[in-house]
C-alpha angles and dihedrals in degrees: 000000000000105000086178097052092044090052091044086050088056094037088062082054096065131210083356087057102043090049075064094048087044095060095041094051098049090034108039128350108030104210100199107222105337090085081063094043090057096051086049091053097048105040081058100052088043117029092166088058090059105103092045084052097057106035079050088050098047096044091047096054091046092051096043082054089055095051090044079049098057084046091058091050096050097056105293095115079063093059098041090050094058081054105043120065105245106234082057087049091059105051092059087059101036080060084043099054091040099044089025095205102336085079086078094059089083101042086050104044087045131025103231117197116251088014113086112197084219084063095057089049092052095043093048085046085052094047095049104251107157117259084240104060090043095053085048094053089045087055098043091058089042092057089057084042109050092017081070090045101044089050102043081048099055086036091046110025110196091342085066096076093050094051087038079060096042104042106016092102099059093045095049088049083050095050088042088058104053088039090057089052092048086057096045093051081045097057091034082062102045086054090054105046078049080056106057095028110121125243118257 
């Protein structure tokens, strides 16, 4: 089977083919970065399409989280556990228990190396977090993530992928900054709201 020439075939579909592309890539076959490459492209050769483009992207890769999801919860967290060293393993769900499914935002908004989002997703299906609330937190961290694309490729046109390789890197360890701030005002709210709760 040619898989060039079949994502070739729903490239040429648009915003349609790439909601396609956006659930295979989060549920089955990650593409590194060529799944970016291609909204930047396209959000350059048709800024009117734009919208569509992004609304198709963010669906697909929630949906594509909900069907990794259902894999997770018939067996496939077995099989991911036999692959996975176990102390790895249970960090994931140590972030996962303590940020319940916000703790995919991050993954999902950047790759981060050695954490897989598609690990985080397997480890919260394991855990029991509702297929819900983990498509919402893919999306949440899709819409940081091809909302930036899309934009740096209707501001930029073709010179956006060349600066997004150049200078991609600075600005992820910038965003996973803030984010981990985000998370650490968040938790530092939640303990004291524990704090000053009355005792029922």
């Amino acid at each position: 089977m040619n898989w060039r020439a079949i994502w070739d075939q729903l490239v040429s579909y648009g915003p349609l083919g790439m909601f396609v592309i956006a659930i295979v890539d989060t549920a089955f076959l990650p593409t590194a970065q060529a799944v970016d490459l291609m909204v930047v492209m396209q959000a350059a050769a048709a800024p009117e399409m734009a919208l569509p483009l992004f609304v198709c992207m963010v669906l697909g890769s929630s949906v594509g989280a909900v069907i990794l999801w259902s894999i997770a919860r018939s067996g496939g967290a077995w099989a991911l556990s036999r692959s996975i060293k176990a102390e790895k393993l249970e960090r994931v769900r140590a972030k996962i228990r303590k940020y319940d499914a916000a703790a995919l935002v991050i993954p999902s908004f950047l790759p981060i190396p050695g954490s897989p989002m598609k690990l985080f997703i397997f480890a919260a299906g394991a855990l029991g977090i509702s297929p819900l609330r983990i498509g919402v937190a893919v999306g949440a961290g899709k819409v940081g993530r091809y909302g930036l694309m899309i934009g740096l490729g209707l501001w930029l046109g073709d010179e956006a992928w060349p600066l997004i390789k150049q200078y991609g890197g600075r600005v992820a360890v910038a965003a996973l900054a803030l984010i981990a701030i985000a998370f650490a005002l968040r938790a530092r709210r939640k303990v004291q709201t524990d704090i000053h709760a009355p005792d029922i």
